[in-house]
C-alpha positions as CSV (number, residue, x, y, z in Angstrom):
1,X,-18.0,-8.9,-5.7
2,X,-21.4,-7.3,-5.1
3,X,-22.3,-3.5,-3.5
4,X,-23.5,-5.5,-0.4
5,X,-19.7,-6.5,0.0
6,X,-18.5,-2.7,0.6
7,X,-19.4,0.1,2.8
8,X,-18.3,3.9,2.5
9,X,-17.1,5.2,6.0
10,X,-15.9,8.7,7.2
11,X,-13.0,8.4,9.6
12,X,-12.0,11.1,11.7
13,X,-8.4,12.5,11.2
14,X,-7.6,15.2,13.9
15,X,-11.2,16.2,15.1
16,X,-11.0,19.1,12.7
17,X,-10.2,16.9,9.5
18,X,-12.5,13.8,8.3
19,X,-11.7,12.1,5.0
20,X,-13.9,9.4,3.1
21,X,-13.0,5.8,3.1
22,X,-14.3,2.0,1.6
23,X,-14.2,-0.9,3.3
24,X,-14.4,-4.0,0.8
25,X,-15.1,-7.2,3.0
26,X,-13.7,-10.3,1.9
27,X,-15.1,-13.9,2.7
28,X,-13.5,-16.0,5.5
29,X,-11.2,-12.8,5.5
30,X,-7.5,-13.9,7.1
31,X,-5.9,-10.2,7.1
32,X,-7.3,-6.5,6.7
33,X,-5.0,-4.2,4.4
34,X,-5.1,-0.8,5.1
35,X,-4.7,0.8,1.8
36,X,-3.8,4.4,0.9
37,X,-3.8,6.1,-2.8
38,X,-0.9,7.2,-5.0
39,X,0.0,11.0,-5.7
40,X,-2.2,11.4,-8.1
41,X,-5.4,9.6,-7.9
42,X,-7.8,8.9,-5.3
43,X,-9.0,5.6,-3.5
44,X,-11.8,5.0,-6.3
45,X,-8.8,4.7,-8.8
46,X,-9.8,1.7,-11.1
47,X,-6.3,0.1,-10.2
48,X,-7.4,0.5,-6.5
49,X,-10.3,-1.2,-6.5
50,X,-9.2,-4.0,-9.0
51,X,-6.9,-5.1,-6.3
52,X,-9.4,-4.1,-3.5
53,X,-11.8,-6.9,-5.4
54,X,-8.8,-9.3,-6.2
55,X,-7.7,-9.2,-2.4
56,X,-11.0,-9.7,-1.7
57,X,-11.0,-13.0,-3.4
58,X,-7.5,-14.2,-2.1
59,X,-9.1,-13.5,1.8
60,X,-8.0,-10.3,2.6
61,X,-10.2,-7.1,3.5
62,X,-9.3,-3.5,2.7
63,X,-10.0,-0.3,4.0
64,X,-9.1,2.1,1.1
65,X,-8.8,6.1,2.3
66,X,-8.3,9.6,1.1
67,X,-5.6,12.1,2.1
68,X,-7.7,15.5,3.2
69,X,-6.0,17.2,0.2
70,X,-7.3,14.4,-2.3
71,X,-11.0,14.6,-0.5
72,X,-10.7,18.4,-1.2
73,X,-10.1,18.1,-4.9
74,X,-6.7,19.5,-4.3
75,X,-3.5,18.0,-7.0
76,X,-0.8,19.5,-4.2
77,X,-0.6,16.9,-1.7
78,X,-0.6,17.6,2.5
79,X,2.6,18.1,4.2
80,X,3.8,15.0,5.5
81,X,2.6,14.9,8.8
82,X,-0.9,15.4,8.5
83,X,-0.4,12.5,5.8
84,X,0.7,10.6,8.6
85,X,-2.1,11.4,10.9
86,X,-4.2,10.2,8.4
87,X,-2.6,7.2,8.0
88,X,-3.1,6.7,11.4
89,X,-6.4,7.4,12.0
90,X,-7.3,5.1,8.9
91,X,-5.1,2.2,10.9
92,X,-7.3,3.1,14.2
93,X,-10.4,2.8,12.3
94,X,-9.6,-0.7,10.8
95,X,-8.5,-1.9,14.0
96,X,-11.7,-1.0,15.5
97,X,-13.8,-2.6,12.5
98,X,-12.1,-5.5,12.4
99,X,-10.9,-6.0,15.9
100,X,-9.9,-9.9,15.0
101,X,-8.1,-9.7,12.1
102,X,-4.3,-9.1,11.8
103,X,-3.9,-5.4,10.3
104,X,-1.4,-5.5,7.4
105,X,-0.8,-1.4,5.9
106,X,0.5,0.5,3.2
107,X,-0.4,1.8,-0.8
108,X,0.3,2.6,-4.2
109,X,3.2,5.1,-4.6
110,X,3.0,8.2,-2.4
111,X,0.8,6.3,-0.1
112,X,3.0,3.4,0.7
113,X,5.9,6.1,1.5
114,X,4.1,7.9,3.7
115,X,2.5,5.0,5.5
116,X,6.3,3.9,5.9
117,X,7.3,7.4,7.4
118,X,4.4,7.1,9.9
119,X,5.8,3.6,10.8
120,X,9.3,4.9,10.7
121,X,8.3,7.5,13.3
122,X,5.9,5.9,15.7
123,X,5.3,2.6,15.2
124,X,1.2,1.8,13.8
125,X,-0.5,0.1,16.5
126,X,-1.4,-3.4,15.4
127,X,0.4,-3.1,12.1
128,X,2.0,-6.9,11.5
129,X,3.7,-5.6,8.2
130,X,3.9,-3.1,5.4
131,X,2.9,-3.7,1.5
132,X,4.3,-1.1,-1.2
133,X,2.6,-1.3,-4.6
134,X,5.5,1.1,-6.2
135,X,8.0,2.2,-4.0
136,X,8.4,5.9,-5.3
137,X,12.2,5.8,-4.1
138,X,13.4,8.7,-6.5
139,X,11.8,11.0,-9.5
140,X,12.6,9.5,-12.9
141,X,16.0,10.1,-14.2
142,X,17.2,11.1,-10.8
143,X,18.1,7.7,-9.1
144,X,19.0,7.9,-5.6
145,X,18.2,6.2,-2.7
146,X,18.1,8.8,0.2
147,X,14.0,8.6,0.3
148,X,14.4,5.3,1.2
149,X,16.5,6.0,4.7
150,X,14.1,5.6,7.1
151,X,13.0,2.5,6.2
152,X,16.1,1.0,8.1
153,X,13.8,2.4,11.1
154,X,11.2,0.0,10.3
155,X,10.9,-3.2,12.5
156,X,8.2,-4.9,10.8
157,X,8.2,-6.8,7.4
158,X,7.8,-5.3,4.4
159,X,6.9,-6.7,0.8
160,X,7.9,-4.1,-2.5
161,X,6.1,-5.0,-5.1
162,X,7.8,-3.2,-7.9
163,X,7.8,-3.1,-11.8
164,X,11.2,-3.5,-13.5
165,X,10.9,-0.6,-15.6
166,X,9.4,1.1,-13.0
167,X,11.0,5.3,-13.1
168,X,10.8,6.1,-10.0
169,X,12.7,2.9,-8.4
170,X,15.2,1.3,-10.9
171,X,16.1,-1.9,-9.6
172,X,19.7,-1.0,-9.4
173,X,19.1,1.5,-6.7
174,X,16.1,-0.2,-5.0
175,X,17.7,-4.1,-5.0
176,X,21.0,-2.7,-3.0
177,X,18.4,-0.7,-0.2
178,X,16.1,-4.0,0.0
179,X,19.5,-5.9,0.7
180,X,20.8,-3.7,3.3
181,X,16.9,-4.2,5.1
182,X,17.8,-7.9,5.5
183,X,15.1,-10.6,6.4
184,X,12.8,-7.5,7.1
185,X,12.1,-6.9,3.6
186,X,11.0,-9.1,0.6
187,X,11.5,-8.0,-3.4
188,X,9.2,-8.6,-5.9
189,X,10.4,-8.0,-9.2
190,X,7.4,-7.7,-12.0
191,X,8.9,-8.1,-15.4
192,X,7.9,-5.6,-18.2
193,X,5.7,-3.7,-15.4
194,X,6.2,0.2,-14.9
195,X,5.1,2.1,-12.0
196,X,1.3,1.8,-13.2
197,X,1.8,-1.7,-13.0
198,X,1.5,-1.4,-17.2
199,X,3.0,-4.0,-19.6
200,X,3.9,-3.4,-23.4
201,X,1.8,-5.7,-25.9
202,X,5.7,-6.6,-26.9
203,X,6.4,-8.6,-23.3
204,X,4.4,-11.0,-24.4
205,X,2.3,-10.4,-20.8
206,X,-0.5,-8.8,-19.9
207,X,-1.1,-6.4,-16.9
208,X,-3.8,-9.0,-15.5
209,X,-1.5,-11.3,-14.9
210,X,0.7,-8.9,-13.7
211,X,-2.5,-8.3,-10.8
212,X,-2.3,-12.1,-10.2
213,X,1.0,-12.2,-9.3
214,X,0.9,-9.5,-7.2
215,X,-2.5,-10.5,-5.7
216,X,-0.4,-13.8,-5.3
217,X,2.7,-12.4,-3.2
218,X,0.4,-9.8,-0.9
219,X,-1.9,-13.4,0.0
220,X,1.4,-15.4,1.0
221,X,2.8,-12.6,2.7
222,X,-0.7,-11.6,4.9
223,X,-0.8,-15.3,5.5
224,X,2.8,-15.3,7.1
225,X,1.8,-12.1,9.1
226,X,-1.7,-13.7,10.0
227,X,0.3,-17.1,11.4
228,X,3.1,-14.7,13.1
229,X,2.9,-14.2,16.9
């Protein structure tokens, strides 16, 4: 991907609140993924933009933004439902860039939860499904599943993308909650992976093709949503 294929937008949160953003286009682009940030890094996060770039390549566009408290240089994050205003206006702004292409949303870590509590609440206009890149479900060592209760409120599809020594999902709490979603919701279990998406030398895999396969699942499952009424 060259410069030319990526653009670095301001979108508008509340009128009082504006927080930087990158849209990475894609050729003969099928789906735009709107694409928030994890806890603790921002949208320029190397692992961010490797996927931006690998979507890219698989035909879908992204719109990567920053919480106001990230854009701030701030580590504590915003209450909740400014978060979700910002998801929002991020979703409003890819809509109106891309006015043709089905809107897909969601993040890495803290930014797929709160895209799914903004979904959970009010559903996001245009939004054909939701993709987690580490559902954060509980802190590590303290499995439980009660952050994942709203997602039952969720009427749109949604693919987890999760490693399987991942700490803050262990598949023996997140694999009950996926089953109780139904057809809604699809599992994809990354073998060796942890919540960076890192593998050990020792699994014999490395974390690139750990980014294929998850660039692979995200490209079947946009193409689903793209074909869907």
């Amino acid at each position: 991907m060259t410069l030319s294929d990526s653009e670095t937008l301001t979108i508008d949160v509340d009128g009082s609140t504006r927080v930087p953003a990158l849209l990475q286009r894609a050729p003969h682009a099928h789906a735009l993924l709107v694409l928030a940030h994890g806890a603790g890094a921002g949208m320029r996060h190397g692992f961010l933009g490797g996927m931006a770039g690998g979507l890219a390549d698989v035909g879908i566009a992204t719109l990567r933004y920053e919480f106001p408290y990230m854009a701030r240089g701030s580590r504590r994050p915003d209450p909740p439902p400014l978060c979700h205003a910002t998801v929002r206006a991020a979703v409003g702004t890819a809509a109106r860039l891309a006015p043709s292409l089905p809107l897909l949303a969601g993040g890495k870590s803290f930014g797929g939860r709160m895209t799914s509590q903004a979904q959970a609440s009010n559903p996001l206009t245009g939004v054909r499904g939701l993709v987690f890149l580490g559902f954060p479900l509980h802190p590590p060592q303290q499995p439980s599943a009660a952050r994942g209760a709203h997602l039952e409120r969720i009427e749109v599809p949604m693919l987890f993308l999760q490693g399987s020594r991942d700490e803050f999902a262990t598949p023996a709490q997140l694999a009950p909650l996926i089953e109780t979603l139904g057809a809604r919701a699809q599992l994809i279990l990354l073998a060796g992976a942890d919540h960076s998406f890192h593998v050990p030398a020792r699994s014999g895999r490395t974390d690139a093709q750990v980014r294929d396969e998850m660039l692979a699942a995200i490209a079947a499952f946009s193409r689903a949503r793209a074909k869907a009424p």
